[in-house]
PDB file of N, CA, C and O in Angstrom:
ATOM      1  N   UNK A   1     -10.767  -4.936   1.221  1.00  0.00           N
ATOM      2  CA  UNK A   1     -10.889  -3.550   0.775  1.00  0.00           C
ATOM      3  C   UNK A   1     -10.197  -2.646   1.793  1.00  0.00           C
ATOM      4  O   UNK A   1     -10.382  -2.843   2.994  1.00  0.00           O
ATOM      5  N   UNK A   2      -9.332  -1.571   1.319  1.00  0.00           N
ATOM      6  CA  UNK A   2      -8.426  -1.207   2.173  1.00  0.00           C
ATOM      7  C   UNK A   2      -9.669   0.513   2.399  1.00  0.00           C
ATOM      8  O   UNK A   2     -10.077   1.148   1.426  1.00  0.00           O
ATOM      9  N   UNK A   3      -9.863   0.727   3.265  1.00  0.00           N
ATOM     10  CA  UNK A   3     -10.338   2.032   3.917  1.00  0.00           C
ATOM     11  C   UNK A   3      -9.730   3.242   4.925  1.00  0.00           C
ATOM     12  O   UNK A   3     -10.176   4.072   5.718  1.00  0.00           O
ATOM     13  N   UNK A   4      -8.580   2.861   4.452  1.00  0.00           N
ATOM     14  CA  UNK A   4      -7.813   3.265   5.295  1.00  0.00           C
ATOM     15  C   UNK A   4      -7.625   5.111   4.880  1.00  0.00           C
ATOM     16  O   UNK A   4      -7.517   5.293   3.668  1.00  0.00           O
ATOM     17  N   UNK A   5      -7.579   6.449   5.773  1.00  0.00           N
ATOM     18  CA  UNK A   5      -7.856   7.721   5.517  1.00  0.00           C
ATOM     19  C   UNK A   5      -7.208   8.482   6.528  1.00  0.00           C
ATOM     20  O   UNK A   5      -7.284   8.371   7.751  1.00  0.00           O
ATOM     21  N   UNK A   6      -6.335   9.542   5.582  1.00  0.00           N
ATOM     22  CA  UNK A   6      -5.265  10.356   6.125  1.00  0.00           C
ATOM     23  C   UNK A   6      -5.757  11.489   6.056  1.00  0.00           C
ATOM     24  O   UNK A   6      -6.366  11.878   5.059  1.00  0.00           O
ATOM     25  N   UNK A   7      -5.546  12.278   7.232  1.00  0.00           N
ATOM     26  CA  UNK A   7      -5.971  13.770   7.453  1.00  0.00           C
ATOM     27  C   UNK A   7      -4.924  14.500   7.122  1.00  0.00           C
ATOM     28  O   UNK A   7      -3.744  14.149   7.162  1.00  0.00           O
ATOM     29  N   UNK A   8      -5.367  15.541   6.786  1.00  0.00           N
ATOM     30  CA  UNK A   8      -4.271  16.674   6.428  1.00  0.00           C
ATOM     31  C   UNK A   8      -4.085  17.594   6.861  1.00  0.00           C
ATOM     32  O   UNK A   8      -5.118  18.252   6.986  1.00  0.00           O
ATOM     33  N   UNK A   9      -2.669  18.366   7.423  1.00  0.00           N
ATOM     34  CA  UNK A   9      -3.282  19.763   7.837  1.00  0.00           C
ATOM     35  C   UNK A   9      -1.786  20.558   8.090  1.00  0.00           C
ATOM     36  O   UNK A   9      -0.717  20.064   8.448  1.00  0.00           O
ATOM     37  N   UNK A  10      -2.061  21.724   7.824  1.00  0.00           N
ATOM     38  CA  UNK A  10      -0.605  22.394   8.261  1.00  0.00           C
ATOM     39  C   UNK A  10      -0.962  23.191   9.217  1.00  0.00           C
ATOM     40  O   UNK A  10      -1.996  23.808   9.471  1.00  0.00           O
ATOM     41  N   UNK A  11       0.519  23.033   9.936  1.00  0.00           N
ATOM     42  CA  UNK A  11       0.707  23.851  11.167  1.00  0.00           C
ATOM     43  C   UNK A  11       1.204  25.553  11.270  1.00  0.00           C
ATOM     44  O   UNK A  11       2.258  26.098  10.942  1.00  0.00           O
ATOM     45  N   UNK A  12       0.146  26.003  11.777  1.00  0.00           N
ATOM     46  CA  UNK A  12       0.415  27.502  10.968  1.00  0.00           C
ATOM     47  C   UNK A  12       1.155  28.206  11.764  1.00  0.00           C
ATOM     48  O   UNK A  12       1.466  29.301  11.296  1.00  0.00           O
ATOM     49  N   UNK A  13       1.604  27.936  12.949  1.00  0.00           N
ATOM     50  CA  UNK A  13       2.676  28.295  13.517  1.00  0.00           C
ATOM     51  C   UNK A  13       4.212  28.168  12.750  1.00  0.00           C
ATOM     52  O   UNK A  13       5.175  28.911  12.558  1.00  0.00           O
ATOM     53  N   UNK A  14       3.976  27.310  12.559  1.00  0.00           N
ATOM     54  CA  UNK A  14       5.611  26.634  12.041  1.00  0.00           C
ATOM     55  C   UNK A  14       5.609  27.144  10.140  1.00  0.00           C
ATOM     56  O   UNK A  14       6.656  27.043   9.499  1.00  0.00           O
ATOM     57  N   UNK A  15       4.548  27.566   9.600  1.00  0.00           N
ATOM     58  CA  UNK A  15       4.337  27.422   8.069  1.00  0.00           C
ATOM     59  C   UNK A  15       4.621  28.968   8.390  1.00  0.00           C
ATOM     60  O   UNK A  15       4.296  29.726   9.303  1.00  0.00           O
ATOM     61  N   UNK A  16       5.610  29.120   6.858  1.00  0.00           N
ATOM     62  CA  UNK A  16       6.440  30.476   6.585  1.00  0.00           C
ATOM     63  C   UNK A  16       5.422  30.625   5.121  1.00  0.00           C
ATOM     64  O   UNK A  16       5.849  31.226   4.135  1.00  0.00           O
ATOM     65  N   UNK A  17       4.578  30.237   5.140  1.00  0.00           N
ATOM     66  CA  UNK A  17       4.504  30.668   3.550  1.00  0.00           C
ATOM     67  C   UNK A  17       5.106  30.549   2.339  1.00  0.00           C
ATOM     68  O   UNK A  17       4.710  31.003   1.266  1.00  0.00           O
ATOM     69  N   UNK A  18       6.162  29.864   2.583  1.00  0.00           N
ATOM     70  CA  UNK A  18       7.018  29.542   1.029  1.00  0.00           C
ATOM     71  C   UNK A  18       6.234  29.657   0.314  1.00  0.00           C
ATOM     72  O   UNK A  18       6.072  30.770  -0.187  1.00  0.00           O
ATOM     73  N   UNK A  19       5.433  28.619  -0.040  1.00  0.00           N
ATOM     74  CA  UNK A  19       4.315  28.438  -0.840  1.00  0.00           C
ATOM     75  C   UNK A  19       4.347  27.164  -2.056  1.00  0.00           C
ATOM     76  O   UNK A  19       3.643  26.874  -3.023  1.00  0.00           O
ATOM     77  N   UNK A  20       6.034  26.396  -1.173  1.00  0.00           N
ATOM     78  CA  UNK A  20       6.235  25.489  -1.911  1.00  0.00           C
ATOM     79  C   UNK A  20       4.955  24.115  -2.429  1.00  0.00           C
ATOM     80  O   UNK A  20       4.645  23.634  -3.519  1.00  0.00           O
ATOM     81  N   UNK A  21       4.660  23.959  -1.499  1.00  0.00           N
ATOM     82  CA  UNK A  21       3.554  22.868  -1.299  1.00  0.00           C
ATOM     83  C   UNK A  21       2.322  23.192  -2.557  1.00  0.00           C
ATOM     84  O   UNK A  21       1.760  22.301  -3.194  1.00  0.00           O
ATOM     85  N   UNK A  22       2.048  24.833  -2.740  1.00  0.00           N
ATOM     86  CA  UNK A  22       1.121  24.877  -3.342  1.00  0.00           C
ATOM     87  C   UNK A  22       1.455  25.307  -4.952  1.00  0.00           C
ATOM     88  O   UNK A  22       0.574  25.537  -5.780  1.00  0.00           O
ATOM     89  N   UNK A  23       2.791  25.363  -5.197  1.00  0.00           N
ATOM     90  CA  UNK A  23       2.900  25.456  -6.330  1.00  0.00           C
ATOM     91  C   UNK A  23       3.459  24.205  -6.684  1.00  0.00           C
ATOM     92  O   UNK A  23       3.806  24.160  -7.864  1.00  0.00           O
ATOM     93  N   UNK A  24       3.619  23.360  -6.144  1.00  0.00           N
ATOM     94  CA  UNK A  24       4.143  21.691  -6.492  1.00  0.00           C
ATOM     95  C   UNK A  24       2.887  20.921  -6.670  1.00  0.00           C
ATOM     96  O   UNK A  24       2.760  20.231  -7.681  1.00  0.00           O
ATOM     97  N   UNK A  25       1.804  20.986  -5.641  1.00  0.00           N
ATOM     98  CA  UNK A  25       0.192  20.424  -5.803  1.00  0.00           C
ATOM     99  C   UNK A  25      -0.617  21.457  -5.743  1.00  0.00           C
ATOM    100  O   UNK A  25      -1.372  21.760  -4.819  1.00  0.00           O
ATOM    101  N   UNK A  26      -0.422  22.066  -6.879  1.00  0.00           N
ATOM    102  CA  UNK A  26      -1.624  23.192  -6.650  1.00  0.00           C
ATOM    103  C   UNK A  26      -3.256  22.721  -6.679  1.00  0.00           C
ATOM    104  O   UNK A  26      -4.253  23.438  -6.758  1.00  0.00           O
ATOM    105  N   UNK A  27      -3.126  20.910  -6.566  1.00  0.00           N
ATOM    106  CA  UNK A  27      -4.375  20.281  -6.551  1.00  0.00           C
ATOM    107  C   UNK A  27      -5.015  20.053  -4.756  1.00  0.00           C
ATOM    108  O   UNK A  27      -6.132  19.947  -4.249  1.00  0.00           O
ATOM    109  N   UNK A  28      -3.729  20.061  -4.294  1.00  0.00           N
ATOM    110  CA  UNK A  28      -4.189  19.565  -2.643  1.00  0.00           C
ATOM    111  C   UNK A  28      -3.752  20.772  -1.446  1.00  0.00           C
ATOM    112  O   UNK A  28      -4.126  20.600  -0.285  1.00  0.00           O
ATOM    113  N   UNK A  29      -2.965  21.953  -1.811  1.00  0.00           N
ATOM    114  CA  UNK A  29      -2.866  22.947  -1.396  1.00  0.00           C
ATOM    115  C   UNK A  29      -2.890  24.380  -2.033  1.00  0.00           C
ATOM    116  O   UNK A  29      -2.615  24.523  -3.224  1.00  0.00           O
ATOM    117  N   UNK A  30      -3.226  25.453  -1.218  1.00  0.00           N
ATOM    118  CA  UNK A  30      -3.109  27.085  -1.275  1.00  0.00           C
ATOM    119  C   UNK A  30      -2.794  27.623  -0.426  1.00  0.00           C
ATOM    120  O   UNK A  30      -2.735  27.256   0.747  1.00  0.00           O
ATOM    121  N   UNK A  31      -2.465  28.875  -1.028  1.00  0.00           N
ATOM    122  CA  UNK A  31      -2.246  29.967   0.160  1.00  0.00           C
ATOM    123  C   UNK A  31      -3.464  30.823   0.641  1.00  0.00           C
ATOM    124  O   UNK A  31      -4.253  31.235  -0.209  1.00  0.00           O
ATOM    125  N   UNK A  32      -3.637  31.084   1.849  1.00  0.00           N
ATOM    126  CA  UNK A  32      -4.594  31.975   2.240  1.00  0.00           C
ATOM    127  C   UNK A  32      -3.651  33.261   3.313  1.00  0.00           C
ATOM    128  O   UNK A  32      -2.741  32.741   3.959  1.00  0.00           O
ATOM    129  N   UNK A  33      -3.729  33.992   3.409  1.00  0.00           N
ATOM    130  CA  UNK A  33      -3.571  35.529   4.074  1.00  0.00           C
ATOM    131  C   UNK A  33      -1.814  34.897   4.147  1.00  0.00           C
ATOM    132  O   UNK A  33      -1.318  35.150   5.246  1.00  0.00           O
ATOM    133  N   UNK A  34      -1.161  34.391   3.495  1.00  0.00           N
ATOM    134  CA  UNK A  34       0.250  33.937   3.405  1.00  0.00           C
ATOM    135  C   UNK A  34       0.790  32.514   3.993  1.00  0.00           C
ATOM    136  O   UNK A  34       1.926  32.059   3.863  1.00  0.00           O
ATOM    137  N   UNK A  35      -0.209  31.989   4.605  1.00  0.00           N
ATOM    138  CA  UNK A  35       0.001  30.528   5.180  1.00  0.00           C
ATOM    139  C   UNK A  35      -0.713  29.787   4.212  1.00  0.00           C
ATOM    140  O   UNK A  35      -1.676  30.228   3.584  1.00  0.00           O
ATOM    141  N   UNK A  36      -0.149  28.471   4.079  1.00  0.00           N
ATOM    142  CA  UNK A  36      -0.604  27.072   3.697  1.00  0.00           C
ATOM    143  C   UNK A  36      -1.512  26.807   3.897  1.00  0.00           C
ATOM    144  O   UNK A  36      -1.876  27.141   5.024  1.00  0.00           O
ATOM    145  N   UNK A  37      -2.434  26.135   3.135  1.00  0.00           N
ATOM    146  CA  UNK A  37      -3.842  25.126   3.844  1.00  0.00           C
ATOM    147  C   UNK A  37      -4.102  24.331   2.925  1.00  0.00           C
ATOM    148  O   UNK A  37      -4.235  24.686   1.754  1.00  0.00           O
ATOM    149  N   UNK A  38      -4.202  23.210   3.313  1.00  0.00           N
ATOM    150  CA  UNK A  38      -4.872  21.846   2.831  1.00  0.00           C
ATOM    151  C   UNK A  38      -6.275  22.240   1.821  1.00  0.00           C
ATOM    152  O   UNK A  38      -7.176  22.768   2.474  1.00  0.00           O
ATOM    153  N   UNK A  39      -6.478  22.113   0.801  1.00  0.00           N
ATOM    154  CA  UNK A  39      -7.351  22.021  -0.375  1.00  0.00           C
ATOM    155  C   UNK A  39      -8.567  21.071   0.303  1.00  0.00           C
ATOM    156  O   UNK A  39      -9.760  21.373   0.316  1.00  0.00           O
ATOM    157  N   UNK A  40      -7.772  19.453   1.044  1.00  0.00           N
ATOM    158  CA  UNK A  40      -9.123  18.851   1.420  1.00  0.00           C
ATOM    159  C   UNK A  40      -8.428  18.484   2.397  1.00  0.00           C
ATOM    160  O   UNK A  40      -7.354  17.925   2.177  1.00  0.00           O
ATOM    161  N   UNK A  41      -8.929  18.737   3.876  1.00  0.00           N
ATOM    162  CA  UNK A  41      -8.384  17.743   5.176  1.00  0.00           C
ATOM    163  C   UNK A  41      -8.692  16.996   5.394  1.00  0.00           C
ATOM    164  O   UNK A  41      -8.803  16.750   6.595  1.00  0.00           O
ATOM    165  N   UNK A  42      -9.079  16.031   4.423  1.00  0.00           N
ATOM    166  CA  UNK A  42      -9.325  14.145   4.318  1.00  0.00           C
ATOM    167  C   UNK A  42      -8.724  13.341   2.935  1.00  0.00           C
ATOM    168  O   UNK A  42      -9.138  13.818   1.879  1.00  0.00           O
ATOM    169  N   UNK A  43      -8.052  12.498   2.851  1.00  0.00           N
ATOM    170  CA  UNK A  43      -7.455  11.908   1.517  1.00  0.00           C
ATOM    171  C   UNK A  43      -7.232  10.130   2.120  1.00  0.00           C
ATOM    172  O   UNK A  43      -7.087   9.536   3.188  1.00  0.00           O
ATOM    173  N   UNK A  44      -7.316   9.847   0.731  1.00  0.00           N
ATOM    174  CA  UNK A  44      -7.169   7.673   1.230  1.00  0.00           C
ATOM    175  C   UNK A  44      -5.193   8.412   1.113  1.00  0.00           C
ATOM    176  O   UNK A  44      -4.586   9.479   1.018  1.00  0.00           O
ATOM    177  N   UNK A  45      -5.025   7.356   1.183  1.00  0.00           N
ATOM    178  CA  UNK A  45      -3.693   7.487   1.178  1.00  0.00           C
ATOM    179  C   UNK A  45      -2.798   8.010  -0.112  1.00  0.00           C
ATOM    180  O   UNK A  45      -3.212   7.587  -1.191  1.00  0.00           O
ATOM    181  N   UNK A  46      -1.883   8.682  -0.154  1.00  0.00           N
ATOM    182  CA  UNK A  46      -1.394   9.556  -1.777  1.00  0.00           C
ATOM    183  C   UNK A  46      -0.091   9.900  -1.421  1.00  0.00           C
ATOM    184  O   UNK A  46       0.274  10.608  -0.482  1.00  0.00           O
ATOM    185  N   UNK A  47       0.678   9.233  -2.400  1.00  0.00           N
ATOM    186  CA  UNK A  47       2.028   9.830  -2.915  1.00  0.00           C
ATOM    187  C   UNK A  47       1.691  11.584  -2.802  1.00  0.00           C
ATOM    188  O   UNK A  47       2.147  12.096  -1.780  1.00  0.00           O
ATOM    189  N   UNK A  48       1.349  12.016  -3.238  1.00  0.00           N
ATOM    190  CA  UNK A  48       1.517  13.566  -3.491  1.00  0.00           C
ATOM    191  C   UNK A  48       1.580  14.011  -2.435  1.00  0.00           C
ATOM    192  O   UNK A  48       2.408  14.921  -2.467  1.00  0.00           O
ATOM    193  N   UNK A  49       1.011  13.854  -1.104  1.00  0.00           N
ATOM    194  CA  UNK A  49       0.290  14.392   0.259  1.00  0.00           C
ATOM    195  C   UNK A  49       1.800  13.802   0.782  1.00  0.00           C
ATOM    196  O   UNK A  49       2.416  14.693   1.367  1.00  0.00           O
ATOM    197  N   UNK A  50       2.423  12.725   0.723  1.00  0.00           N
ATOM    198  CA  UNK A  50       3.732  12.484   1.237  1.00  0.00           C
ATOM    199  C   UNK A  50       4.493  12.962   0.525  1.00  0.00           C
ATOM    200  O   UNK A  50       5.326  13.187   1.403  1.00  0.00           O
ATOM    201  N   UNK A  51       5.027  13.391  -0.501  1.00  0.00           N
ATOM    202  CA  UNK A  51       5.376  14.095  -1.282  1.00  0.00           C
ATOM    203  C   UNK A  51       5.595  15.858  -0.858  1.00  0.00           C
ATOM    204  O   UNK A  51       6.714  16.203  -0.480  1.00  0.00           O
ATOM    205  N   UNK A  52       4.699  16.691  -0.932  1.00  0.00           N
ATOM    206  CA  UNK A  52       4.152  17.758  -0.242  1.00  0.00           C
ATOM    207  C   UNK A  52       4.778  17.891   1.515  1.00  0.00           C
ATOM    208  O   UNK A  52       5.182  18.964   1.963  1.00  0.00           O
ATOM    209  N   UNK A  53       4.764  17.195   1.956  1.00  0.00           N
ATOM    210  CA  UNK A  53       5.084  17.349   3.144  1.00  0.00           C
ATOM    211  C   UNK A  53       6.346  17.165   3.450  1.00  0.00           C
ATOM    212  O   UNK A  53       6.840  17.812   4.373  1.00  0.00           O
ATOM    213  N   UNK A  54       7.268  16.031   2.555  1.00  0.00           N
ATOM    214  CA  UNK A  54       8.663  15.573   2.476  1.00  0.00           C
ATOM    215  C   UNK A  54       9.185  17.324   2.035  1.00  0.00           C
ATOM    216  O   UNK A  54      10.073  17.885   2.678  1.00  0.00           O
ATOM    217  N   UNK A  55       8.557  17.911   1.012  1.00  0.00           N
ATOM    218  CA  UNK A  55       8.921  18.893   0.425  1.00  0.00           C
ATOM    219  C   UNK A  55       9.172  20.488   0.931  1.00  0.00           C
ATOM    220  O   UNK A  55       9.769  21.419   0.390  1.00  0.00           O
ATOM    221  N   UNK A  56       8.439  20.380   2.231  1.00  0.00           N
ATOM    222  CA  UNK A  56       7.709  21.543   3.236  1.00  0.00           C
ATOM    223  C   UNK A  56       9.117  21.995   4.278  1.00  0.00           C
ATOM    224  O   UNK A  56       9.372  21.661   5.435  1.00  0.00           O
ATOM    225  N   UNK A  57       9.865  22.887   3.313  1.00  0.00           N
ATOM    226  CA  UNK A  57      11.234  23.289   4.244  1.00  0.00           C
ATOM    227  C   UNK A  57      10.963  23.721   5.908  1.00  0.00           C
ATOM    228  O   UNK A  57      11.826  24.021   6.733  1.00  0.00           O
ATOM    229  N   UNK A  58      10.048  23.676   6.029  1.00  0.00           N
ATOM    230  CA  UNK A  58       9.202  23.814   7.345  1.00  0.00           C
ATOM    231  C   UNK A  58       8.484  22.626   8.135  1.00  0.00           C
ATOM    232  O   UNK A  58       7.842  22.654   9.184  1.00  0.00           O
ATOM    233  N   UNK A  59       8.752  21.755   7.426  1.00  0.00           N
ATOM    234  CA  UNK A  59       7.729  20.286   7.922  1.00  0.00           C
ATOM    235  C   UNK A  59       6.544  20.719   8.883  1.00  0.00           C
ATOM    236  O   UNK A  59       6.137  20.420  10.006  1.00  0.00           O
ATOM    237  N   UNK A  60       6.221  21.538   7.901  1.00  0.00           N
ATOM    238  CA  UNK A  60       4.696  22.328   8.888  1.00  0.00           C
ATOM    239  C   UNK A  60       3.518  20.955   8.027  1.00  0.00           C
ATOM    240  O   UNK A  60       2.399  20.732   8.489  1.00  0.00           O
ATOM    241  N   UNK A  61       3.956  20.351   7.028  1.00  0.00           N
ATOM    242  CA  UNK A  61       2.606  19.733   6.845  1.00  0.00           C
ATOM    243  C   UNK A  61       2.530  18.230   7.398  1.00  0.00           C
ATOM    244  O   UNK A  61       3.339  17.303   7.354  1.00  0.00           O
ATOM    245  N   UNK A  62       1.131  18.361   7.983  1.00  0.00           N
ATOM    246  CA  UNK A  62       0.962  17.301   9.136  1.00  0.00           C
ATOM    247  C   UNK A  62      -0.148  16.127   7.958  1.00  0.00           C
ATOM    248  O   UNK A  62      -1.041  16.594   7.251  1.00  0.00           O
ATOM    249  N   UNK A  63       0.184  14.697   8.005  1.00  0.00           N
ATOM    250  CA  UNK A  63      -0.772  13.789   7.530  1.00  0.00           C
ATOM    251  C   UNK A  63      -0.895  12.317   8.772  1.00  0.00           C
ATOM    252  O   UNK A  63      -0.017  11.457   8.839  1.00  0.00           O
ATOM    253  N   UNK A  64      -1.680  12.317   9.317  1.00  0.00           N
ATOM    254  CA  UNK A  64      -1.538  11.289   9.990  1.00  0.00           C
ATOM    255  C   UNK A  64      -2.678  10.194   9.467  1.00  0.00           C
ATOM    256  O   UNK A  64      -3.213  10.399   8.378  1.00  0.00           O
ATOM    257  N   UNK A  65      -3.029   9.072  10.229  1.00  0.00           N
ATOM    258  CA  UNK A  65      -3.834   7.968  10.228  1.00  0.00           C
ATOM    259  C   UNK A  65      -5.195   8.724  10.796  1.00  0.00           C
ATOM    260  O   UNK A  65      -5.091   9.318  11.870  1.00  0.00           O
ATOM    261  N   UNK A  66      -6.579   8.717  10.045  1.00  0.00           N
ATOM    262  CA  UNK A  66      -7.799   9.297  10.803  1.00  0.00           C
ATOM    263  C   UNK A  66      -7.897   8.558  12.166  1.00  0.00           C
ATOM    264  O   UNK A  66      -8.270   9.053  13.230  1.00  0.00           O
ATOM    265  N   UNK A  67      -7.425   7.061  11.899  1.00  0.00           N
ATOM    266  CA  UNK A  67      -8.477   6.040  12.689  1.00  0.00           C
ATOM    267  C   UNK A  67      -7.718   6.130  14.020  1.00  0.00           C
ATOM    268  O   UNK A  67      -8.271   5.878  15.090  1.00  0.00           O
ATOM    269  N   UNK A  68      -6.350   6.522  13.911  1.00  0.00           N
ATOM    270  CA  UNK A  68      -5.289   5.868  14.947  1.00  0.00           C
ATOM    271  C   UNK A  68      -4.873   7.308  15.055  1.00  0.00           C
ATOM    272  O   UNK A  68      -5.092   7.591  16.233  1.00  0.00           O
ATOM    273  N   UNK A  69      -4.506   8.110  14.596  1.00  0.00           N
ATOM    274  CA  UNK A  69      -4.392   9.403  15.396  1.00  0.00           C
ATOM    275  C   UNK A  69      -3.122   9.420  15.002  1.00  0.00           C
ATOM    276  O   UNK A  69      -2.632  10.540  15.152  1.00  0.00           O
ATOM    277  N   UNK A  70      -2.048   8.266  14.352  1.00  0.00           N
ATOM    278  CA  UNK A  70      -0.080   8.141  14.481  1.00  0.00           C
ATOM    279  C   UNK A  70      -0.329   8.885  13.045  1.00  0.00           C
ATOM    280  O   UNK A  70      -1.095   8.702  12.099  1.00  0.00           O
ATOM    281  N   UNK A  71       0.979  10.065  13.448  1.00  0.00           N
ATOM    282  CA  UNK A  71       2.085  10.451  11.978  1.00  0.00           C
ATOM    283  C   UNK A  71       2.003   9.547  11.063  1.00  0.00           C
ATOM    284  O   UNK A  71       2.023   8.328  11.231  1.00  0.00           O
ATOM    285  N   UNK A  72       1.878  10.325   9.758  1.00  0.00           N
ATOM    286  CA  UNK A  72       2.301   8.787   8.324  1.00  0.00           C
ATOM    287  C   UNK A  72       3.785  10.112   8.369  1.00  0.00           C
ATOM    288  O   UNK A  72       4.922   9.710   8.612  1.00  0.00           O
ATOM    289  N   UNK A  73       3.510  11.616   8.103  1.00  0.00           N
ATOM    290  CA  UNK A  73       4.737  12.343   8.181  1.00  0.00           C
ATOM    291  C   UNK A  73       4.396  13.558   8.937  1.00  0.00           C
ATOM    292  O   UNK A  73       3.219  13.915   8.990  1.00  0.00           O
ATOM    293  N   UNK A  74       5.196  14.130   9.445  1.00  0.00           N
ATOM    294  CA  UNK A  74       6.740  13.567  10.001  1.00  0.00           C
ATOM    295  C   UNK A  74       5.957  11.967  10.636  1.00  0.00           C
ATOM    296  O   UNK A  74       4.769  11.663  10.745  1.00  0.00           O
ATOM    297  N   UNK A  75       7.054  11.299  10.918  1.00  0.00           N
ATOM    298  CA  UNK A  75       7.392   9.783  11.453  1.00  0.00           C
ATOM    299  C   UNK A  75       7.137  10.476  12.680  1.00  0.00           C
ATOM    300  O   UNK A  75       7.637  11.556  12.997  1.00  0.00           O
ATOM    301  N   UNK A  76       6.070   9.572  13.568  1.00  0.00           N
ATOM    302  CA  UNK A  76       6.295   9.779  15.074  1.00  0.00           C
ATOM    303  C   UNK A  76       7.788   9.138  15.587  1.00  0.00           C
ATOM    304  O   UNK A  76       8.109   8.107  14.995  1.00  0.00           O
ATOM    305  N   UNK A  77       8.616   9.573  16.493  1.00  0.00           N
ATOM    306  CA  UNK A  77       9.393   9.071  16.856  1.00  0.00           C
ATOM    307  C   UNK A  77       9.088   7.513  17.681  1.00  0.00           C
ATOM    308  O   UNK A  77      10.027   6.864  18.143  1.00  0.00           O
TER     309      UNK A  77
END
């Protein structure tokens, strides 16, 4: 059984507000006072959440591994 759980979160420094993320998953993101935010900052693993973040002309959205702390995106170098 795979248990494996990705956190979510954007970086609100770097997030312009496009608002791309939340009109592409308006299921896993919104806008609040013009920045991005994660709908839920916990998910098993999801196309959409890599998706969303591939999509983020800002690569402000952060998903890593809960358990291990490593990037799923951006790729740690």
């Amino acid at each position: 059984m795979d248990e494996t759980r990705w956190t979510v979160e954007v970086d609100q420094s770097a997030c312009l507000g496009t608002g791309v993320c939340a009109s592409v998953f308006p299921a896993r993101f919104g806008l609040t006072r013009g920045k991005s935010r994660p709908l839920h900052g916990e998910s098993g693993p999801d196309a959409e959440l890599l998706d969303a973040a591939e999509l983020c002309p800002m690569g402000a959205i952060l998903v890593r591994d809960r358990a291990t702390g490593v990037n799923v995106l951006p790729e740690d170098d």
